[in-house]
N, C-alpha and C positions, 0 to 999 in steps of 0.2 A: 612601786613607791612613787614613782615619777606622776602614772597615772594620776593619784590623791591628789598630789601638792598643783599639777594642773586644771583636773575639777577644782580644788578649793579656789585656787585663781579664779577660774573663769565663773564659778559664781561669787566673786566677792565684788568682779568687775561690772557682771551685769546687776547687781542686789544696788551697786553705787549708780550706778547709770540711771536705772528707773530712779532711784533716790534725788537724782539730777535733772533726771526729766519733769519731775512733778515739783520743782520749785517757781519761783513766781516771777524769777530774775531769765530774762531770755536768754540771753550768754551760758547761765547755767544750762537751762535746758537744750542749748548747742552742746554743750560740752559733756551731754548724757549723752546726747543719740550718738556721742565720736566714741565714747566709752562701750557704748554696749554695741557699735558698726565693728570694733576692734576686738573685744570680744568674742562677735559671730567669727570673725578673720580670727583669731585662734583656737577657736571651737574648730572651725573645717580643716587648720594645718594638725592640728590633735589628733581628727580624727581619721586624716589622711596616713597617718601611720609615721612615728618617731624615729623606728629602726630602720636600717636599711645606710646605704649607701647613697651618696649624692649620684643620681644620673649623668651626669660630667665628668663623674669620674671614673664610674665601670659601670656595665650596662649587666652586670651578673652573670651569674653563670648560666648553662640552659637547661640544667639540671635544677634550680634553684631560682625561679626568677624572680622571688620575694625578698631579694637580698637588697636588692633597689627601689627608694623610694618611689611612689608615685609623684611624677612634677608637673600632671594635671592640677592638681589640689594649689602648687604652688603658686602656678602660673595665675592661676583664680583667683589668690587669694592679692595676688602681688596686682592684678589689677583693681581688683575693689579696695584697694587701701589709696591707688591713684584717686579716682571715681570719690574715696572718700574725701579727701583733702582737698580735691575741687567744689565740692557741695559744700563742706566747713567752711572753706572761705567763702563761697557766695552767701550762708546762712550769718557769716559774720556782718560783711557788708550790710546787708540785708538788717542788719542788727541795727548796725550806724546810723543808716537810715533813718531808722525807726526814730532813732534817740533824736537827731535832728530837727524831726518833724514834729514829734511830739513831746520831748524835752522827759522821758522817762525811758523805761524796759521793762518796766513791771506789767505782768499781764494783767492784774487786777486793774492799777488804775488805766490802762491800754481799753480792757473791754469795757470799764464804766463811760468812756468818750466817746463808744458808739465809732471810732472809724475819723470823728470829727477834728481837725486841727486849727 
């Protein structure tokens, strides 16, 4: 059951991301690529396996060694969400910027100016 209600998350998460990416407002389209970056990060801890034991806490038995999570997967995952939040704020910045310069965020009126301020 677990299984379900996690697919159904993780495509509700990524069906809103692309939905976010493809708006006209740049902040949205930040706030897609963090949704479906987040996403991919619990697609891999998903798929890394639920059950098990935290590895800190018993290393399993040697009989059984599927008793213990894998915490290659975590490790992964725990760094690409660093990595993410670094890039989000620079793509936010990078947002500011924009707005600054050119006194909008809308991609349409953005590509009508050619670049021009």
């Amino acid at each position: 059951m677990t299984q379900f209600v996690l697919a159904g998350v993780l495509g509700l998460l990524f069906a809103f991301g692309t939905f976010l990416v493809l708006r006209r407002d740049i902040v949205r389209v930040v706030w897609g690529v963090v949704m479906i970056s987040q996403a991919a990060n619990l697609y891999l801890v998903t798929m890394g396996g639920l059950s098990g034991r935290a590895p800190i806490l018993g290393h399993g038995s040697p009989e059984n060694p599927a008793t213990v999570t894998d915490p290659l997967v975590q490790a992964l995952v725990l760094t690409a969400i660093v990595i993410s939040f670094g890039t989000t704020a620079f793509a936010l910045v990078l947002t500011y910027r924009i707005h600054e310069e050119h006194g909008t965020i809308d991609l349409r009126e953005l590509g009508e100016t050619g670049g021009e301020h």
